[in-house]
Backbone bond lengths (Angstrom), bond angles and torsions (degrees), N, CA, C in turn:
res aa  C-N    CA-C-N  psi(-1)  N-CA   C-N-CA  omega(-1)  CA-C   N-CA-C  phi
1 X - - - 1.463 - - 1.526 108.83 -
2 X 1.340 116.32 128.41 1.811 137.15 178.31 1.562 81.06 -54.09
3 X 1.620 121.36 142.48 1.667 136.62 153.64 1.782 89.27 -69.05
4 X 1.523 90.37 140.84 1.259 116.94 128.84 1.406 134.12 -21.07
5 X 1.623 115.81 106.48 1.402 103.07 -175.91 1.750 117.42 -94.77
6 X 1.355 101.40 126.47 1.505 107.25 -168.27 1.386 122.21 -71.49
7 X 1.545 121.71 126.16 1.487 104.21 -171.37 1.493 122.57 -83.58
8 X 0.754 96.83 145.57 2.048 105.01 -168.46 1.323 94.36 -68.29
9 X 1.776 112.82 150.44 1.342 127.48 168.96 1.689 114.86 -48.73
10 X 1.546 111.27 -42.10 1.772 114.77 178.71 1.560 106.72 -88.61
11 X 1.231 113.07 -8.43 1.581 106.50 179.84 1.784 105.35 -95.41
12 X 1.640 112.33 -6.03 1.414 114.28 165.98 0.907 108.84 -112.43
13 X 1.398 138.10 -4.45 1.487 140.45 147.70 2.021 103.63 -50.60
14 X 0.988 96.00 -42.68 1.343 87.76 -162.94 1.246 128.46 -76.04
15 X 2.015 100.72 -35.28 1.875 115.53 162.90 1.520 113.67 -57.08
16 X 1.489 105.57 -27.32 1.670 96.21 169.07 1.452 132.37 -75.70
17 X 1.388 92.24 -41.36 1.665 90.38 166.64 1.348 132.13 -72.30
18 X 1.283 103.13 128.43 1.708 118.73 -163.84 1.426 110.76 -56.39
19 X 1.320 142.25 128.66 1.897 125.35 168.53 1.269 97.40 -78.78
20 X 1.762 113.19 118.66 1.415 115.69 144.93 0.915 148.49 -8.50
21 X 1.413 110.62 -44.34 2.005 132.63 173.26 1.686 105.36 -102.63
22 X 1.425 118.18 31.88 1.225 93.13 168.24 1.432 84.68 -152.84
23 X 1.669 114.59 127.03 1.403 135.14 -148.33 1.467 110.53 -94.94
24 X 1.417 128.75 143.73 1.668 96.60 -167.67 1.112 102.48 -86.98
25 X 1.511 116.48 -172.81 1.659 114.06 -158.07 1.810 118.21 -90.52
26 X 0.885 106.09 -177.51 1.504 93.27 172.87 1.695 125.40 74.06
27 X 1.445 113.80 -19.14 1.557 122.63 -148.76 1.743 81.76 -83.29
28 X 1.696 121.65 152.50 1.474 142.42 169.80 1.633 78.86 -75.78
29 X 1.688 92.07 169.69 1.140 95.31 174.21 1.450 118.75 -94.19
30 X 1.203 128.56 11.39 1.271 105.27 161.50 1.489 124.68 -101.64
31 X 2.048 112.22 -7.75 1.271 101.97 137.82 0.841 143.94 -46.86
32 X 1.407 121.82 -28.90 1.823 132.84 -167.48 1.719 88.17 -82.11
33 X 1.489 116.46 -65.69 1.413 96.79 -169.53 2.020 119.63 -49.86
34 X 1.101 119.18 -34.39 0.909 116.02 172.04 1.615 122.61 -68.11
35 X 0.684 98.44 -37.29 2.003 113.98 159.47 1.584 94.89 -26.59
36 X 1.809 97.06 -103.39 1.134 125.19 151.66 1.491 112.14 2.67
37 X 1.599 136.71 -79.56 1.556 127.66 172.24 1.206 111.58 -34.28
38 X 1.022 116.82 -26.08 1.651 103.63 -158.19 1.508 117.12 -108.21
39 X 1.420 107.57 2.66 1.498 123.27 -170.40 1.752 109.19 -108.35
40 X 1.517 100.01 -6.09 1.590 116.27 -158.43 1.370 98.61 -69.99
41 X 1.473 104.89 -57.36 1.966 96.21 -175.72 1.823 114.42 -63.02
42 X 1.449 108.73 -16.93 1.766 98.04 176.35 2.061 97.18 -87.46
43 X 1.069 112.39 -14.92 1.695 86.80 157.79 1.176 137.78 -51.57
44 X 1.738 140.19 111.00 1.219 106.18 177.72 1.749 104.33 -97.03
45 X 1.199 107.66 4.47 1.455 106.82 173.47 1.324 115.93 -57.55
46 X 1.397 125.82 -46.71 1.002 120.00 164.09 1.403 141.15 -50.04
47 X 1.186 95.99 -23.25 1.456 115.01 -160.96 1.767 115.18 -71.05
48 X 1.124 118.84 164.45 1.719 96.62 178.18 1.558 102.39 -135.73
49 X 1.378 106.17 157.06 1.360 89.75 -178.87 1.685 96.68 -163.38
50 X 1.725 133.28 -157.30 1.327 111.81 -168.53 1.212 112.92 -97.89
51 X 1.475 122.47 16.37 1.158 102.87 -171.75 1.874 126.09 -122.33
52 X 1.948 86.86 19.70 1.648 111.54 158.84 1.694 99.24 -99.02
53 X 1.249 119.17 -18.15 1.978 117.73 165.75 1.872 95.28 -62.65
54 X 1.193 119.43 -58.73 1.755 115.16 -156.32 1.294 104.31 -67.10
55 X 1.693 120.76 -35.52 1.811 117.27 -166.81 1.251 93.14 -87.86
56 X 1.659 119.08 -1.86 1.579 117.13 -173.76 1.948 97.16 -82.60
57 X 1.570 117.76 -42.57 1.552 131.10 176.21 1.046 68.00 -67.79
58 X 1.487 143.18 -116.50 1.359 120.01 -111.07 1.522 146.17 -68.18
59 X 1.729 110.06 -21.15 1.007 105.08 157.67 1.831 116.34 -65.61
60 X 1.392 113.73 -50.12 1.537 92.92 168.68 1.850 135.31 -47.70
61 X 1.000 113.45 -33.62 1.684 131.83 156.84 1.610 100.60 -47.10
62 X 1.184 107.12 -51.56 1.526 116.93 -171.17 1.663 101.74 -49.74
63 X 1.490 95.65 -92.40 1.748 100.51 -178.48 1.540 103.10 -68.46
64 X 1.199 135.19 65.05 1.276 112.59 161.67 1.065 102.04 -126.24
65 X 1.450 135.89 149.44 1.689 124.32 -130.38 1.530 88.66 -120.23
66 X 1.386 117.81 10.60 1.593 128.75 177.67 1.407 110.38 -100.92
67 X 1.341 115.29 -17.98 1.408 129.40 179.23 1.442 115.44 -44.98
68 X 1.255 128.49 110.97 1.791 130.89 -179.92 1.298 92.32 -92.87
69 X 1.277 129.09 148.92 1.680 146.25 164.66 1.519 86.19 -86.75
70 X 1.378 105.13 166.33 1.791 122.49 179.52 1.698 92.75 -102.86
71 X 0.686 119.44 80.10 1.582 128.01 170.01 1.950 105.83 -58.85
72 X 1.380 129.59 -39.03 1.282 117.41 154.95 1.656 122.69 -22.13
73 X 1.839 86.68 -74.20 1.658 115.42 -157.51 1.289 86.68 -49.57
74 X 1.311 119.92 -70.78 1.585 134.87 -170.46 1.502 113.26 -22.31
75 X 0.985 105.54 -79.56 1.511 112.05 161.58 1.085 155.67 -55.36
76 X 1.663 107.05 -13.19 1.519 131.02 178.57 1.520 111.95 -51.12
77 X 1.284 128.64 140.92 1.512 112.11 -166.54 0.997 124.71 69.49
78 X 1.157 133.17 -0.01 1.737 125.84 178.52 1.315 98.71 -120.15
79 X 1.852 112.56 160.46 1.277 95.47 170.02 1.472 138.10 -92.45
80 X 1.820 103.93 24.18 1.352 112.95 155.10 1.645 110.21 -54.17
81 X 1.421 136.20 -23.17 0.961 113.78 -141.69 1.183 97.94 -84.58
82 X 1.583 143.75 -54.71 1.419 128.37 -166.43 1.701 112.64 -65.27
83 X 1.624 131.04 -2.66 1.151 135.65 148.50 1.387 103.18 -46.14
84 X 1.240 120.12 -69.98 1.705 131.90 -179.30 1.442 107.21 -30.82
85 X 1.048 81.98 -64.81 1.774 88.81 -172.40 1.865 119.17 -69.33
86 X 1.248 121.65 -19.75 1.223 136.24 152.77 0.968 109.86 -36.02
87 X 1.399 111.76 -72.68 1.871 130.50 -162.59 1.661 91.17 -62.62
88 X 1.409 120.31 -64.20 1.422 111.96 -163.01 1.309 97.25 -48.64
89 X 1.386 138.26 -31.14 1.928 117.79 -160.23 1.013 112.38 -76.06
90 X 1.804 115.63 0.80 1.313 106.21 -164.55 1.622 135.87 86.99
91 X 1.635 109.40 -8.76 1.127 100.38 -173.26 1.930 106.06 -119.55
92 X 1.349 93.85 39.02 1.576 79.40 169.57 1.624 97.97 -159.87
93 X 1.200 111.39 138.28 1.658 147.25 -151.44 1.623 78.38 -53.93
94 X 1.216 122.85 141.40 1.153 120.26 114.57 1.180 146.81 -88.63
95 X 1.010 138.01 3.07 1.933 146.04 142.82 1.643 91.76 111.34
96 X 1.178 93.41 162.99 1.968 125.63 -167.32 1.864 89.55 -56.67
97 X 1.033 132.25 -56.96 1.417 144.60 176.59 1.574 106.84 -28.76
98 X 1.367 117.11 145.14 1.593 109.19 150.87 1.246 133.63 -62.63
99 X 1.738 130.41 118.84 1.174 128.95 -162.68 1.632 106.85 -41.17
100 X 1.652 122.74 -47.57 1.473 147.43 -152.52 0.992 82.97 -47.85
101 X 2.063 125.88 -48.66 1.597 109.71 -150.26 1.251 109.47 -72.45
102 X 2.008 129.58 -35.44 1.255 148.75 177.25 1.961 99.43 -55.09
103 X 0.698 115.79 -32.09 1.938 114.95 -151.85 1.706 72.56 -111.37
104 X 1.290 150.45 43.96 1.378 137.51 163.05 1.389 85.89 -138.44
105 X 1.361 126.97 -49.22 1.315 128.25 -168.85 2.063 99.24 -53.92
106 X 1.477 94.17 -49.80 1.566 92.26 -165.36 1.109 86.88 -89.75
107 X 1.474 167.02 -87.49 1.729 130.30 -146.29 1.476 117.37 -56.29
108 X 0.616 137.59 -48.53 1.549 121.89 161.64 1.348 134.81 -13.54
109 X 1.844 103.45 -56.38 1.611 109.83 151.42 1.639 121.52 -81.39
110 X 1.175 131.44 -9.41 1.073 115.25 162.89 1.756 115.33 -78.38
111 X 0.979 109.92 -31.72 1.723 113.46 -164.62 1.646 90.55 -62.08
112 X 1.531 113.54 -33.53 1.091 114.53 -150.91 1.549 117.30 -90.14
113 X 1.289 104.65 -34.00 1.525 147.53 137.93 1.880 106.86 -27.96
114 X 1.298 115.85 -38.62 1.445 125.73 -160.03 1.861 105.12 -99.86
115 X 1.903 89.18 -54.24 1.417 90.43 -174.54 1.665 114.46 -116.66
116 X 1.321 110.02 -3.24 1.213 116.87 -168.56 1.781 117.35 57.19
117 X 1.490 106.17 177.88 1.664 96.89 -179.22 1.776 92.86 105.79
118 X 1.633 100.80 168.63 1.282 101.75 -171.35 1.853 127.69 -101.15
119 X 1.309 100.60 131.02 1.741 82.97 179.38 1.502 123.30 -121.30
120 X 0.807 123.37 110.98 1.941 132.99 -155.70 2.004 91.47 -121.27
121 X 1.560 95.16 137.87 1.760 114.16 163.12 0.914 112.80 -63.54
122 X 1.398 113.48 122.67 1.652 125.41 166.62 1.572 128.98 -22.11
123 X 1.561 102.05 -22.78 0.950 103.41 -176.14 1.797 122.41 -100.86
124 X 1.058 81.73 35.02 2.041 101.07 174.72 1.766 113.08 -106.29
125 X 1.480 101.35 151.57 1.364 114.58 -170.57 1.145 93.79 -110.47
126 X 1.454 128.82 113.58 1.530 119.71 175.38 1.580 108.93 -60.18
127 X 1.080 130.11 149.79 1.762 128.04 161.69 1.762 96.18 -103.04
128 X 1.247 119.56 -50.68 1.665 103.93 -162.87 1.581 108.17 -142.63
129 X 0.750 69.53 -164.23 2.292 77.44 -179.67 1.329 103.67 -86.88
130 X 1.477 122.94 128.24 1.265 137.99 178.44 1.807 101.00 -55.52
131 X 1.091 102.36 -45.96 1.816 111.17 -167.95 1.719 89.79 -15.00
132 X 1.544 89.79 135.00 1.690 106.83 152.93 1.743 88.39 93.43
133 X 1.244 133.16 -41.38 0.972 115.55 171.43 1.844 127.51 -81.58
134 X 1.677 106.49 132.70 1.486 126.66 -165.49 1.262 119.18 -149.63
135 X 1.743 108.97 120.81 1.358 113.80 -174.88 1.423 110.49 48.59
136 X 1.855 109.74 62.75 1.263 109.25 167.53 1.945 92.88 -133.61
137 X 1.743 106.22 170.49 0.863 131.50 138.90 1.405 137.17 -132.01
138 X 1.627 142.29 176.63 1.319 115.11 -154.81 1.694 79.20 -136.57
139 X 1.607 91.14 155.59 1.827 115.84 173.60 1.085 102.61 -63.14
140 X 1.217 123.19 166.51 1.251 134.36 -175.88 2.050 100.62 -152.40
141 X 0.858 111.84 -34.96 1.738 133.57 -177.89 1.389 109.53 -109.25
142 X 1.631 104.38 126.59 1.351 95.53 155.54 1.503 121.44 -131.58
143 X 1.138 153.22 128.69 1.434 134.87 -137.49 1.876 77.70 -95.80
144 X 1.404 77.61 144.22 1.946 84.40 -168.39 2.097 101.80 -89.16
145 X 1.243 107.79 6.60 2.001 108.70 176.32 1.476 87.20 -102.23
146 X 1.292 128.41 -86.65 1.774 98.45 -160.38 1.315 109.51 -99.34
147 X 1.554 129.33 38.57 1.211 142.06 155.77 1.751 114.56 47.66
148 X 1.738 95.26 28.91 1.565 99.88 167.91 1.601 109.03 -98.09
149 X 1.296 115.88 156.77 1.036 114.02 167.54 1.320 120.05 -54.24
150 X 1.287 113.93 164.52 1.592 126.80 -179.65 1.233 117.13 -160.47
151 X 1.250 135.63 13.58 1.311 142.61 113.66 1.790 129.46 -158.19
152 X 1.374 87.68 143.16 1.952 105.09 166.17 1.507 126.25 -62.86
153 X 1.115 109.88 155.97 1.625 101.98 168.99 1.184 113.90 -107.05
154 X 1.388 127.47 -172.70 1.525 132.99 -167.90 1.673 100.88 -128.55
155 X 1.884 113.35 -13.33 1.263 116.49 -159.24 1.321 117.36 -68.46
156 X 1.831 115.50 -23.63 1.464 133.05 179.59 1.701 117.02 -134.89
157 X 1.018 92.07 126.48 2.094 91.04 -162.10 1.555 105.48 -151.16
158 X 1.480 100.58 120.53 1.828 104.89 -172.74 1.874 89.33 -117.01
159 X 1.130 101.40 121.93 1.372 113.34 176.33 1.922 118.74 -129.58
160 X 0.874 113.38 148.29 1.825 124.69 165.35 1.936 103.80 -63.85
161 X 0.590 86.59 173.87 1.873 106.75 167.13 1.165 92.53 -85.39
162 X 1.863 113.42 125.67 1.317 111.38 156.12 1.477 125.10 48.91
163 X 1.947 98.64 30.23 1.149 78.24 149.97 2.166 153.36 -101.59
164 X 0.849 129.55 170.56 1.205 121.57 -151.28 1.670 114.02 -67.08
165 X 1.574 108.69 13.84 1.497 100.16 179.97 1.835 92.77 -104.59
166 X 1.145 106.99 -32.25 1.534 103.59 179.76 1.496 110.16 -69.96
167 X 1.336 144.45 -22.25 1.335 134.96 136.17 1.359 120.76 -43.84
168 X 0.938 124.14 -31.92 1.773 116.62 171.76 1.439 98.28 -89.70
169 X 1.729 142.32 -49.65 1.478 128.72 177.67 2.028 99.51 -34.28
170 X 1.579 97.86 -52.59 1.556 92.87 -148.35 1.451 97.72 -83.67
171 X 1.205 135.02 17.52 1.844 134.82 -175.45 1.828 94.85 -114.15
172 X 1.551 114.47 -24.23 1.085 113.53 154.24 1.384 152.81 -94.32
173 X 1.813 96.81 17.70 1.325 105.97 -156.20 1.215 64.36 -98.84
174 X 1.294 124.71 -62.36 1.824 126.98 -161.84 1.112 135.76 -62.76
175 X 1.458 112.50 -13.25 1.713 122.58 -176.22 1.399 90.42 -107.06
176 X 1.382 154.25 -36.54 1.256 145.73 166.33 1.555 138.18 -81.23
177 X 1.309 102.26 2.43 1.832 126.80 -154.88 1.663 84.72 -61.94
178 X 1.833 91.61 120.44 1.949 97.95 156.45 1.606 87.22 -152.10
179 X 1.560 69.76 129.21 2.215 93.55 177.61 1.601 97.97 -94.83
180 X 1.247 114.31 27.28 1.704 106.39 -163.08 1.905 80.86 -100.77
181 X 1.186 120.57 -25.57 1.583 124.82 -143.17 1.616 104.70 -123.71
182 X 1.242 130.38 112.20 1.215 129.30 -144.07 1.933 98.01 -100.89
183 X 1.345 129.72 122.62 1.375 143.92 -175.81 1.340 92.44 95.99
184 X 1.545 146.01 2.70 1.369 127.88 -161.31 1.492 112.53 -98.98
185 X 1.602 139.32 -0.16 0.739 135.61 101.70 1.399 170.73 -69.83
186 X 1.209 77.16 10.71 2.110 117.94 -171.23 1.813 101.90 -106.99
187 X 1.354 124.48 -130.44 1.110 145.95 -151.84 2.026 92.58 -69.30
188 X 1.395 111.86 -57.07 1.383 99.86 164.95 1.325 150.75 -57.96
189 X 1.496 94.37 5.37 1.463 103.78 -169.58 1.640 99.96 -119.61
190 X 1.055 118.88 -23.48 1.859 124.49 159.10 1.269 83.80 -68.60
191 X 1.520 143.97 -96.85 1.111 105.55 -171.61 1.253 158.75 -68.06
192 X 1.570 139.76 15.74 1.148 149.51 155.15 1.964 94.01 -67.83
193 X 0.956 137.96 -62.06 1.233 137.06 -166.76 1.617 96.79 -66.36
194 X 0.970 133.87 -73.35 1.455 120.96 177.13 1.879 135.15 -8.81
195 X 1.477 89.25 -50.44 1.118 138.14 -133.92 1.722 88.01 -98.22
196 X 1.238 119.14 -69.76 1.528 127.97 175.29 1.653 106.15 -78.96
197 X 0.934 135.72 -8.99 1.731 127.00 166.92 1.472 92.57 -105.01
198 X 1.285 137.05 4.31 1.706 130.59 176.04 1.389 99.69 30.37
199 X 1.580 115.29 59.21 1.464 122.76 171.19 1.826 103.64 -71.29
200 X 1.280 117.40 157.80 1.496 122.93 174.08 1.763 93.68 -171.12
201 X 1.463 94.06 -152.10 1.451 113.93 -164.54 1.835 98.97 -70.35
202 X 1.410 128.28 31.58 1.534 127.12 -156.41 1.591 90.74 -108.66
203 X 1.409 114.74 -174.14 1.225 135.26 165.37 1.196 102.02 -103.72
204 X 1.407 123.93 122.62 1.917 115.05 38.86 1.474 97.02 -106.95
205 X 1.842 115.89 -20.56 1.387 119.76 -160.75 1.336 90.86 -57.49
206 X 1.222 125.19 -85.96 1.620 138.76 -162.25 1.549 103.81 84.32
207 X 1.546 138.77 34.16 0.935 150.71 -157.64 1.773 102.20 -100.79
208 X 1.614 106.44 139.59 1.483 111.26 166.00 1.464 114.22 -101.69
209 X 1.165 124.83 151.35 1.206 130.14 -166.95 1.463 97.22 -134.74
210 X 1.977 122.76 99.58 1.722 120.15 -153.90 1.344 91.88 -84.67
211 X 1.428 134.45 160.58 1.419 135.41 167.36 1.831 99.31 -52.38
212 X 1.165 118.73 -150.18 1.466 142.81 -159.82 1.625 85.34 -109.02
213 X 1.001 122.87 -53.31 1.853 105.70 -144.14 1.743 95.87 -97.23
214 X 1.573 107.39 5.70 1.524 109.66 162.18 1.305 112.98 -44.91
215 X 1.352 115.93 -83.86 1.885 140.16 152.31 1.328 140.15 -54.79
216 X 1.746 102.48 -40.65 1.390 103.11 -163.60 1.413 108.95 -128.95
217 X 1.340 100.36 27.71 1.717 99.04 168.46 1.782 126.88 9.72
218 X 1.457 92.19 -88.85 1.599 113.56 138.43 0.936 151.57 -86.76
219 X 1.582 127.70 133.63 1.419 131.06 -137.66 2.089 84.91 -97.24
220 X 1.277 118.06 -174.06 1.340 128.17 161.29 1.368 103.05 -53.62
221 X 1.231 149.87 -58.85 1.654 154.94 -130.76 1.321 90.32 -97.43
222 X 1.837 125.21 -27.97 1.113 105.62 -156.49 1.377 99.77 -101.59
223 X 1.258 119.05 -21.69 1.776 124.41 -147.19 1.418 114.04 -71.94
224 X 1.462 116.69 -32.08 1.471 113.61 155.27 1.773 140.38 -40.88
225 X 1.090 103.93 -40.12 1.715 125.88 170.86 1.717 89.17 -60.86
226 X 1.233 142.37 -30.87 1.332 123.82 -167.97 1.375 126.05 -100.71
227 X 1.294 98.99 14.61 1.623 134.45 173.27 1.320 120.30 -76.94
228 X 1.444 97.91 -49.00 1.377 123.17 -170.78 1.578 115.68 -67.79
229 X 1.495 116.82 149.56 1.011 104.19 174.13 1.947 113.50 -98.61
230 X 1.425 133.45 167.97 1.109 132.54 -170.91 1.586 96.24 -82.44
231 X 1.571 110.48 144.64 1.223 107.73 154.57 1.268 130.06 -117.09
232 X 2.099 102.37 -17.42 1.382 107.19 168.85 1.098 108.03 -115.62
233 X 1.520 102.68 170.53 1.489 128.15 -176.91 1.847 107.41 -45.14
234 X 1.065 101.27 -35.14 1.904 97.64 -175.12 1.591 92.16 -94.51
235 X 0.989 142.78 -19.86 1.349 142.65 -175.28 1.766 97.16 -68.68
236 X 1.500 113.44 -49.79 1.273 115.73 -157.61 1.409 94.45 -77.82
237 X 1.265 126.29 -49.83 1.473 130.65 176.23 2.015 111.48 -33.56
238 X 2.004 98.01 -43.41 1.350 88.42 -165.04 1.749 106.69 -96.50
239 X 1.475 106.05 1.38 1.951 98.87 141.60 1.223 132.89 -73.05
240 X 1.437 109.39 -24.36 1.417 103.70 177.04 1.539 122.80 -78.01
241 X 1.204 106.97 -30.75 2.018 142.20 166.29 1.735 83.77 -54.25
242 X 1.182 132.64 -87.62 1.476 106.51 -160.50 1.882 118.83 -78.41
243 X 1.393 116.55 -20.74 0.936 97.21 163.70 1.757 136.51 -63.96
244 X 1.410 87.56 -18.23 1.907 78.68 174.37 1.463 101.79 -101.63
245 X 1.259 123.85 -16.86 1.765 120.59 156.20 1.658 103.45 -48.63
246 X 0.949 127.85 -75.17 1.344 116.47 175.29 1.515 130.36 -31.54
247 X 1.056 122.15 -53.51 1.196 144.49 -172.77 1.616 94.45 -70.06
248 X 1.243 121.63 -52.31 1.600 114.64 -169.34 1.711 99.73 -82.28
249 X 1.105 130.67 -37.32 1.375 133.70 -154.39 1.988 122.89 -102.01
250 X 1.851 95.39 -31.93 1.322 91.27 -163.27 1.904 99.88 -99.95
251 X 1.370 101.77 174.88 1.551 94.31 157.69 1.360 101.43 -119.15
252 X 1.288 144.75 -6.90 1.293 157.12 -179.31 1.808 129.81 -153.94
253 X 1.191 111.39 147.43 1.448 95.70 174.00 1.383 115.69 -133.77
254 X 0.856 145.49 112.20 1.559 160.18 177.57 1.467 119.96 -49.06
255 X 1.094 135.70 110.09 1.736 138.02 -155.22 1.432 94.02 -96.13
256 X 1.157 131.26 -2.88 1.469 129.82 -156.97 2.072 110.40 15.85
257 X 1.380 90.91 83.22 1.756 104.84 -164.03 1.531 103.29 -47.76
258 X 1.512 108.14 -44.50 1.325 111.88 -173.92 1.744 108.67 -42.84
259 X 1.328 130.74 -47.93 1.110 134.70 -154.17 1.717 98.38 -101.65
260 X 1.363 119.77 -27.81 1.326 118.11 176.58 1.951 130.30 -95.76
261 X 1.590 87.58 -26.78 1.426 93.11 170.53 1.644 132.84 -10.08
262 X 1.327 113.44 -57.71 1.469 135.35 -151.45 1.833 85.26 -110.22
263 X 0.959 149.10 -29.61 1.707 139.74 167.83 1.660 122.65 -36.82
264 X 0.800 124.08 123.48 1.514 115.96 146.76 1.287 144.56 -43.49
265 X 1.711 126.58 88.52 1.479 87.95 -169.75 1.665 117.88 -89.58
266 X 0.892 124.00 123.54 1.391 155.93 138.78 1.414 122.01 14.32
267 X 1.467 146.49 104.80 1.492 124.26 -164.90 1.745 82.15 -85.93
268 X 1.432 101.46 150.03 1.582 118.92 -168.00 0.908 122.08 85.13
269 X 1.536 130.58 -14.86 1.360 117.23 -172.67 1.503 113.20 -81.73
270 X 0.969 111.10 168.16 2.055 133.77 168.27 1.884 92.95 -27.93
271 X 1.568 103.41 -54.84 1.607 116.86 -153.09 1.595 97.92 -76.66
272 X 1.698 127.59 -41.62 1.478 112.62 -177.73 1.780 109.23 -89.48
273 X 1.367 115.76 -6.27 1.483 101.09 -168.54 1.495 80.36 -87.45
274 X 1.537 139.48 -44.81 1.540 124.78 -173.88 1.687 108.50 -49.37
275 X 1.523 113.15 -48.65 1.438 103.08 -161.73 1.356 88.24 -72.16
276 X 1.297 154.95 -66.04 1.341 151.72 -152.99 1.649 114.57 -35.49
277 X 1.725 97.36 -50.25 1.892 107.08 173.60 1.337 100.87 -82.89
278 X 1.087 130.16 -23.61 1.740 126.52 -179.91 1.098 159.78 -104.58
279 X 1.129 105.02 -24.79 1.106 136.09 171.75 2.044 141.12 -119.76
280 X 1.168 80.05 102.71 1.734 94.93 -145.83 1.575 103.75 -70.60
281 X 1.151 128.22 -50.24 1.533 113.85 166.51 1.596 130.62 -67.48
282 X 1.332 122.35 28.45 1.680 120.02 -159.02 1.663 86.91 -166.36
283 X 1.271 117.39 12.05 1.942 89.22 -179.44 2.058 83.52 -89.15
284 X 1.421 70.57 153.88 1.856 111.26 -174.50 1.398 114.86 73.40
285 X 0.885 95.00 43.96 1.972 96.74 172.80 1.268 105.02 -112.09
286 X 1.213 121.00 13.97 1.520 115.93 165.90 1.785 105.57 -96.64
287 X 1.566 102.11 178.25 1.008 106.09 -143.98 2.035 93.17 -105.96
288 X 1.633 91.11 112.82 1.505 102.73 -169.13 1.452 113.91 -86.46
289 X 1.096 120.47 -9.87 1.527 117.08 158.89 1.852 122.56 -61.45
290 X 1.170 107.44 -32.80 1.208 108.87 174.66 1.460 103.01 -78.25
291 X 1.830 110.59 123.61 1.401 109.71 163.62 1.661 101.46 -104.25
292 X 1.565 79.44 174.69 1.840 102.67 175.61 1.553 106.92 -86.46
């Protein structure tokens, strides 16, 4: 026979004390309201004070599409920073590209660099709980002759504080920076650094490197087809083929927005049966006039 589990001195502290919000039984109701009066000043739920005003600024700060990041702070201490300060004097190119896309590539690793934790583009469908994943990034390329990868992305990245591969991302964002060359400080430049320190599961990196169908299931060329809805019999077969590929294989999937933005999604397709099981603020935004 299992003992008896003994109740702790604070765990019988606690069955004794009455919850405020829960009324005792039996009371008419104008006992209960009077109950109720008298319990009002030990609410502090009720209570207001400044610091539902500040999360009130900051989520507005948040989505407000005027919002500047402190690109200084961000960078202070890293050796992005005398890059920073380069660019501000004016004397170094920023390339044919929009600066925004270069200064997204590098806060991202600095924030991340600063506080660690994970930072993925809006434009990802989570599939599962990150848990267990640390200090990884995922393939995105695979050279199709010796079927190794050949490049990472920058779009999803779970990192430590400071750890020592994001000091080499950000010592290479700044000693190599050309805005003339589009991913070449972004996704090519995690991998050029990867790639020449042959970082892996070793010390000091201790870095994971996820296959392809971790993140990127679908590549850009492909992600459109998953919009679509099936019309034939092998069509429908090959939604059902990636939807449970997804489900068994990815932890996320990447819409690459740039290329999908302006699409329809499709009732049946890959893209509404995922948001339907997945995605909890956006199911039915596909397009319900189209039947199967």
């Amino acid at each position: 026979m299992l003992p008896l589990k003994q109740e702790t001195n604070e765990e019988k502290e606690d069955s004794e004390t009455p919850d405020p919000l829960i009324p005792p039984p039996d009371l008419t109701i104008q006992k209960r309201i009077e109950w109720f009066r008298g319990k009002v000043p030990e609410l502090d739920v009720l209570k207001s004070d400044d610091s539902g005003q500040k999360f009130h600024g900051r989520v507005l700060e948040f989505f407000d599409k005027n919002f500047t990041p402190d690109v200084p702070f961000v960078v202070k201490n890293t050796p992005a920073e005398a890059w920073l300060e380069e660019l501000k004097s004016g004397n170094k190119d920023p390339g044919k590209f929009p600066l925004y896309n270069n200064l997204s590539n590098l806060i991202r690793l600095a924030i991340l660099y600063r506080y660690g934790g994970v930072y993925l583009d809006t434009d990802f469908i989570v599939m599962r709980n990150f848990t267990g994943l640390r200090n990884a990034v995922g393939v995105q390329v695979i050279d199709r002759k010796t079927q190794n990868w050949s490049s990472v992305n920058n779009a999803l990245m779970i990192f430590d504080i400071a750890h020592p591969i994001l000091v080499e991302f950000l010592t290479e964002f700044a000693t190599t920076f050309d805005g003339n060359i589009w991913g070449h400080n972004g996704p090519n430049m995690l991998s050029r650094v990867i790639q020449r320190l042959n970082v892996g599961d070793t010390a000091p990196y201790n870095i994971t490197i996820l296959p392809i169908k971790a993140f990127y299931l679908a590549g850009w060329l492909q992600i459109p087809e998953l919009y679509k809805k099936p019309t034939t019999e092998q069509e429908s077969k090959r939604v059902e083929d990636t939807v449970a590929e997804l489900n068994r294989e990815s932890y996320a999937l990447h819409l690459w927005n740039r290329l999908t933005r302006d699409l329809v999604i499709e009732e049946g397709s890959v893209i509404q049966r995922t948001i339907a099981s997945r995605c909890f603020i956006c199911r039915d935004t596909y397009n319900s006039s189209i039947t199967i």
